[in-house]
C-alpha positions as CSV (number, residue, x, y, z in Angstrom):
1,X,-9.9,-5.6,-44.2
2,X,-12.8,-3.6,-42.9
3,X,-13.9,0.3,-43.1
4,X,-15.6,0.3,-39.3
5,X,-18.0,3.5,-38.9
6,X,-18.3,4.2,-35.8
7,X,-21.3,6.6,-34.8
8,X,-22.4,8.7,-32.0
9,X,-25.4,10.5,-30.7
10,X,-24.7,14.5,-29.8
11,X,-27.7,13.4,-27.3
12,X,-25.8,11.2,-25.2
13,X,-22.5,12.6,-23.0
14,X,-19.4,12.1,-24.6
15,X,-17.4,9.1,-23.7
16,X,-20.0,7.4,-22.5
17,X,-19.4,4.4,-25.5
18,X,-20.3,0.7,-26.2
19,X,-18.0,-1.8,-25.2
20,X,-18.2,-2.4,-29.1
21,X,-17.4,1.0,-30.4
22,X,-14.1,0.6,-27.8
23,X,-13.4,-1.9,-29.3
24,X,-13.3,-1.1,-32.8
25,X,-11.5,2.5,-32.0
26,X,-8.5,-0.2,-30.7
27,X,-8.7,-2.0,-33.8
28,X,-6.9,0.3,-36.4
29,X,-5.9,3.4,-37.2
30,X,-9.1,6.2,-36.2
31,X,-9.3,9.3,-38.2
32,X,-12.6,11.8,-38.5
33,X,-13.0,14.8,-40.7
34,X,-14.2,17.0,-37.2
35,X,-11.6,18.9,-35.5
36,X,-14.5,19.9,-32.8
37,X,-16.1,16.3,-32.3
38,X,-16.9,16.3,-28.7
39,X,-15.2,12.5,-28.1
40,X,-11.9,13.7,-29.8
41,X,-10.8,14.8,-25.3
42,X,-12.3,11.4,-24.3
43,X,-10.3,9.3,-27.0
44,X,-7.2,11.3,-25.9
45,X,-7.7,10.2,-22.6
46,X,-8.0,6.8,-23.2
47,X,-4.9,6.9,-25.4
48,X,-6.4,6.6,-28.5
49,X,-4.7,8.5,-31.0
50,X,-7.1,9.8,-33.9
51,X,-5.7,11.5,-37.2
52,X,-7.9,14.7,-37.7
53,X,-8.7,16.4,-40.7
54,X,-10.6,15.9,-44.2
55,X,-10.2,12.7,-46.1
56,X,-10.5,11.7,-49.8
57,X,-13.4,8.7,-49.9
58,X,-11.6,7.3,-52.5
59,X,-8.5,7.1,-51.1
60,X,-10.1,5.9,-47.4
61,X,-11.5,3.0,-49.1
62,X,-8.8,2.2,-51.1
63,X,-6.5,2.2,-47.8
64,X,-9.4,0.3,-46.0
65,X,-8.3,-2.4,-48.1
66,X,-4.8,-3.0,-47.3
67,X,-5.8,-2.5,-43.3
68,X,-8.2,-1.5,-40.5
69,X,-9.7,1.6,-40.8
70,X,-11.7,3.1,-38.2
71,X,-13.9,6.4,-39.1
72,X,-15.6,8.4,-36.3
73,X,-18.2,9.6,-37.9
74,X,-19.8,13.1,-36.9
75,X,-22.3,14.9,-39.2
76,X,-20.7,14.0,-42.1
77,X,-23.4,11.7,-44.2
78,X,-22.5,12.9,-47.9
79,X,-18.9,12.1,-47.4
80,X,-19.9,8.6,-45.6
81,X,-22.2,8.2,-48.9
82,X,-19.0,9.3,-51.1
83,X,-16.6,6.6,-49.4
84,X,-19.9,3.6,-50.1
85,X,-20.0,4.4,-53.8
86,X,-16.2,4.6,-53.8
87,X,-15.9,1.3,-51.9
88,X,-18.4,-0.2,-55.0
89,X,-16.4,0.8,-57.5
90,X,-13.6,-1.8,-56.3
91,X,-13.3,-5.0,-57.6
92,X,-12.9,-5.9,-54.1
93,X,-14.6,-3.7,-51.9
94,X,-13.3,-3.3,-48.2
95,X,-16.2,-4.5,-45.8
96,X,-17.7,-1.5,-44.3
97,X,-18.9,-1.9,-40.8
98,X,-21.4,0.7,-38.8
99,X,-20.7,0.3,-34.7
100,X,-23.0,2.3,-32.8
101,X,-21.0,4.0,-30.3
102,X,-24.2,5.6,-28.9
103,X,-27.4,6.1,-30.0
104,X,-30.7,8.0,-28.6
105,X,-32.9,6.1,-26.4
106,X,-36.9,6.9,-26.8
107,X,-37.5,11.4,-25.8
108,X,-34.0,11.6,-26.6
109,X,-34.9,14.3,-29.2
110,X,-36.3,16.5,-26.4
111,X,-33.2,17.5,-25.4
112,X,-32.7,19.2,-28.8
113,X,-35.8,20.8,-28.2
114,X,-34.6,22.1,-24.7
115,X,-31.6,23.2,-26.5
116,X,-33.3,25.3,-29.5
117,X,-35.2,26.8,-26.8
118,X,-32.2,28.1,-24.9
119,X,-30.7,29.5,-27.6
120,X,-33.9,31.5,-28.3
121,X,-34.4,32.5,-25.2
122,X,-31.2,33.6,-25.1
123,X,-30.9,35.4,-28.4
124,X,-34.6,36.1,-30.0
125,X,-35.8,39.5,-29.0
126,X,-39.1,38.6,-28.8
127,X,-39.1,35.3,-26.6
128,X,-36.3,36.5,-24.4
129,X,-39.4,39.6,-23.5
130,X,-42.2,37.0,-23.0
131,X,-43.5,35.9,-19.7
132,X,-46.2,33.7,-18.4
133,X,-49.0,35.9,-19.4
134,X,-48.0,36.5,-22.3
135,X,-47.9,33.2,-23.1
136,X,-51.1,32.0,-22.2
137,X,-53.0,33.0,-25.5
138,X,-51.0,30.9,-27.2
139,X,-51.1,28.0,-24.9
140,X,-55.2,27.8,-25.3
141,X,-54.2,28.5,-29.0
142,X,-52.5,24.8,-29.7
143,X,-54.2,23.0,-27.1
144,X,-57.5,23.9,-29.2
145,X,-55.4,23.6,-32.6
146,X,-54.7,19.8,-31.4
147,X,-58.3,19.4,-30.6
148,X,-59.3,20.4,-33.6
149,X,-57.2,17.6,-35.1
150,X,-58.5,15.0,-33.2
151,X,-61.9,15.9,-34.4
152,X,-60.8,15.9,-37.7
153,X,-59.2,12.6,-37.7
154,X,-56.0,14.2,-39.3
155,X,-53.4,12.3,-37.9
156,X,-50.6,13.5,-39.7
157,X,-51.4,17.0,-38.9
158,X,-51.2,16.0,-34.9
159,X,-48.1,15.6,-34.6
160,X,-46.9,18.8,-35.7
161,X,-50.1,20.4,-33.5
162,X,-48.7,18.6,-30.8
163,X,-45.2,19.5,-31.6
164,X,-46.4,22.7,-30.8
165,X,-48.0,22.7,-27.8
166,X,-45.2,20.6,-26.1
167,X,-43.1,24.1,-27.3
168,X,-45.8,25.9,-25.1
169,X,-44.7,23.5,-22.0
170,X,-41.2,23.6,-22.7
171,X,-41.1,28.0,-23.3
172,X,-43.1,28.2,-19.6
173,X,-40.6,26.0,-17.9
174,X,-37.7,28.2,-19.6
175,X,-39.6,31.3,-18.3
176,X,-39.9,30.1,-14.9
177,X,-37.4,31.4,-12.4
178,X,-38.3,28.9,-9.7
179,X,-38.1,25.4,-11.7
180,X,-37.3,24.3,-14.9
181,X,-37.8,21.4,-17.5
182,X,-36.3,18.7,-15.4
183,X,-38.5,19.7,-12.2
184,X,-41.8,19.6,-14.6
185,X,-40.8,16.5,-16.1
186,X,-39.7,14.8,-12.3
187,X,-43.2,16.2,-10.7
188,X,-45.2,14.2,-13.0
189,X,-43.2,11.0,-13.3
190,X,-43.2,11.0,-9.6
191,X,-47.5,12.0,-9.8
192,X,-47.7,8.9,-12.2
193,X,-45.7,6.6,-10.5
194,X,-47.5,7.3,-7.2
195,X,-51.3,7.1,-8.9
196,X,-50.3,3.9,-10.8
197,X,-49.7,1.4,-7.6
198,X,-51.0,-1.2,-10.0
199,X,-48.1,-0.7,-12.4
200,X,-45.5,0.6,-10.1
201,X,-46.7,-1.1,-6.9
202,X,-48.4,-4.1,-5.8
203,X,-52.1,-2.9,-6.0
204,X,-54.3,-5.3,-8.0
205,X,-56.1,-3.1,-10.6
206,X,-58.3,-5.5,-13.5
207,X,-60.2,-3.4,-15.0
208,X,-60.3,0.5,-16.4
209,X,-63.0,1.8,-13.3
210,X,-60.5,-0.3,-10.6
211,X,-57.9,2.1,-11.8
212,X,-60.3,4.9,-12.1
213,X,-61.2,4.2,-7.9
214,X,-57.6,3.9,-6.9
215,X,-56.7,7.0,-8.9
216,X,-59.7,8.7,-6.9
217,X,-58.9,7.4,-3.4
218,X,-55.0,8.4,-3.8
219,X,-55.9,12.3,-4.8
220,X,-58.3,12.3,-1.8
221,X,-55.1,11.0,0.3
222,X,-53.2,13.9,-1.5
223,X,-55.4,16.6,-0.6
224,X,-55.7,15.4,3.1
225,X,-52.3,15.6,3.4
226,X,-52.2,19.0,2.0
227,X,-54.6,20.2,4.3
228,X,-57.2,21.2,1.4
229,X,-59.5,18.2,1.6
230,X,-62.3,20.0,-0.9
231,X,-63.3,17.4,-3.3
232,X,-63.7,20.2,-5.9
233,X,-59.9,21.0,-5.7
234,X,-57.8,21.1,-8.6
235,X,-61.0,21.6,-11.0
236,X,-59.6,24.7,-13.1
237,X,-62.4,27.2,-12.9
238,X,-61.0,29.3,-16.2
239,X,-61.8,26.0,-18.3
240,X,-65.2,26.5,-21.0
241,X,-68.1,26.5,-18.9
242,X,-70.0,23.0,-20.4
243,X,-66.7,21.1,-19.3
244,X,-66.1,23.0,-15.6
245,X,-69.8,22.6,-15.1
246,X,-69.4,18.6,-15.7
247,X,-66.6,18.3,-13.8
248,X,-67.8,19.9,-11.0
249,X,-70.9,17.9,-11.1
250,X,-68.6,14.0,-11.8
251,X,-66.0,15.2,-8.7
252,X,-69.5,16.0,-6.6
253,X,-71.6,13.2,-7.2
254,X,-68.6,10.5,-7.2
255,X,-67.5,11.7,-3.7
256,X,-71.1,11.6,-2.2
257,X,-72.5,14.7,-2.5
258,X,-76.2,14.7,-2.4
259,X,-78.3,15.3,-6.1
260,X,-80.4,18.0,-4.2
261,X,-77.4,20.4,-4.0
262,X,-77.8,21.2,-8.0
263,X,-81.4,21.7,-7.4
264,X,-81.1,25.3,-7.1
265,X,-78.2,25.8,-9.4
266,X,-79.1,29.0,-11.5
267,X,-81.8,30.4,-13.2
268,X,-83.4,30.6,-16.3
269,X,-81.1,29.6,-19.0
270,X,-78.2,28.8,-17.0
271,X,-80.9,26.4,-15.1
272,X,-81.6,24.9,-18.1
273,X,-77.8,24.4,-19.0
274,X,-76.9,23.0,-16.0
275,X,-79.8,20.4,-16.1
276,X,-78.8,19.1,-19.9
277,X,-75.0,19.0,-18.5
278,X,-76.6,16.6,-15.8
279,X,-78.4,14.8,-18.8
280,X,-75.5,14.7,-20.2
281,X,-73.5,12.8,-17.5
282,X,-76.1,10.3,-16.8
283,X,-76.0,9.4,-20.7
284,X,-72.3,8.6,-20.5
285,X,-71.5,12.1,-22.4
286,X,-69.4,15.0,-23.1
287,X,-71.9,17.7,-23.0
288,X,-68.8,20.0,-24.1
289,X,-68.1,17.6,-26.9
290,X,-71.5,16.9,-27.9
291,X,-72.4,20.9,-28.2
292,X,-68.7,20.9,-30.1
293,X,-70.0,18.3,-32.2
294,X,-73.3,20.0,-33.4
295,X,-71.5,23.4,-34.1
296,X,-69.3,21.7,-36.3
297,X,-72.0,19.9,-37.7
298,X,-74.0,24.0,-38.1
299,X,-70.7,24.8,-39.7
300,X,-70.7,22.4,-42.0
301,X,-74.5,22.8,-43.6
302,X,-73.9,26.4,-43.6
303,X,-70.8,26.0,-46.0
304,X,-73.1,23.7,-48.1
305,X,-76.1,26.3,-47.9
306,X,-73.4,28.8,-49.0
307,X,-71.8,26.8,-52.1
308,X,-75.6,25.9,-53.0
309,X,-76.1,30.0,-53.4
310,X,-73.0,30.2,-55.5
């Protein structure tokens, strides 16, 4: 006779089940160790009696053996790992059986995250008093820290850099009085789906600069319809000054605008800037990672002329 496990995620609604895990909770006799487990109401209503309270392993398995047992398992791993080393011990072992009732489909774990932040929000004195200028420094703060790990190549270390700045996205849409994480994530699903008519649509896109021209043509759609029709909308103006200069200058030049209008761009140093940005573009390159690039590489021979001095 089996042991059948029968599993949950905390991430999914409760009662929402597999026709398997039904089932198996009709099979035999049900019993869990969690007076609180959110199913418990759902099983009730379904008439499925379950027998509530702690269990020996030993004794489980051993009564697995004569008959159908069906454990709903909550976050009990060390007694689920007690009952498998009990089960070995047996000449003959029950069979046990894992049923996944539910189990997290792919962002699941954001909603934990959505739920820690709550909670803080709710009861930490010091993110229940922040606001979105508060915030700010440390939303520049990761998004350079996970630059800074892309340029490093340490992969390992991006995820928890990016772990962070998704915190940053998730705090602001707490903070916000007027939306929350739901209408952030809706806004850009709904942005992607409506810039990807290739994926999403019946556009025929082959290649990466197709895309790159329908992406184009539908934000110039957008803007029209908003009534702001400036190709140089939507370029954020507080961004480093090498990048917000080549932006403005890839919007300007890819919707038309004549080369003459950055003839008179500045003066003096700034001229000069502004023409190697321009270089820059016309080479296929970042100016804003290229200059990154060399300071790293200044950093790096001045820690070697350092070591050298030791």
């Amino acid at each position: 006779m089996p042991l059948i496990v029968v599993t949950t995620s905390p991430r999914i609604a409760p009662g929402l089940l597999s026709h398997q895990a039904w089932q198996a909770l009709r099979s035999g006799e049900v019993l869990t160790a969690a007076a609180d487990h959110p199913q418990l109401p759902y099983l009730a209503e379904a008439g499925v009696a379950v027998t509530v309270g702690p269990q020996d392993p030993a004794v489980l398995v051993r009564r697995a053996v004569e008959g159908t047992l069906v454990w709903l398992a909550g976050d009990d791993e060390n007694f689920l790992r007690a009952a498998g080393h009990a089960a070995l011990a047996l000449e003959e072992p029950p069979v046990i059986e894992v049923v996944p009732g539910s189990y997290d489909l792919p962002g699941a774990r954001m909603l934990d995250l959505v739920g820690v932040m709550e909670r803080l929000r709710a009861e930490c004195p010091w993110d229940r008093k922040q606001t979105h200028e508060t915030l700010v420094p440390y939303l520049l703060e990761e998004a350079y820290e996970v630059l800074e790990t892309i340029e490093d190549g340490d992969y390992p270390a991006l995820r928890e850099e990016l772990g962070d700045l998704l915190l940053q996205v998730v705090f602001h849409a707490k903070v916000a009085e007027s939306f929350d994480i739901d209408d952030v994530a809706e806004g850009i699903v709904e942005k992607l789906v409506r810039r990807h008519p290739h994926v999403f649509g019946d556009v025929r896109a082959e290649t990466a600069d197709e895309v790159n021209d329908n992406w184009e043509a539908i934000k110039a759609a957008e803007r029209a319809e908003k009534g702001t029709g400036s190709i140089l909308d939507g370029v954020p103006m507080g961004q480093p000054s090498l990048s917000l200069a080549a932006q403005l200058v890839r919007r300007a030049e890819r919707s038309g605008a004549p080369e003459a209008l950055s003839h008179a761009v500045g003066q003096g140093v700034a001229r000069e800037l502004f023409d190697l940005v321009k270089r820059a573009q016309e080479a296929g390159l970042d100016p804003e990672a290229e200059l990154r690039a060399a300071a790293r590489d200044y950093r790096d021979r001045v820690h070697a002329w350092e070591t050298r001095g030791a």
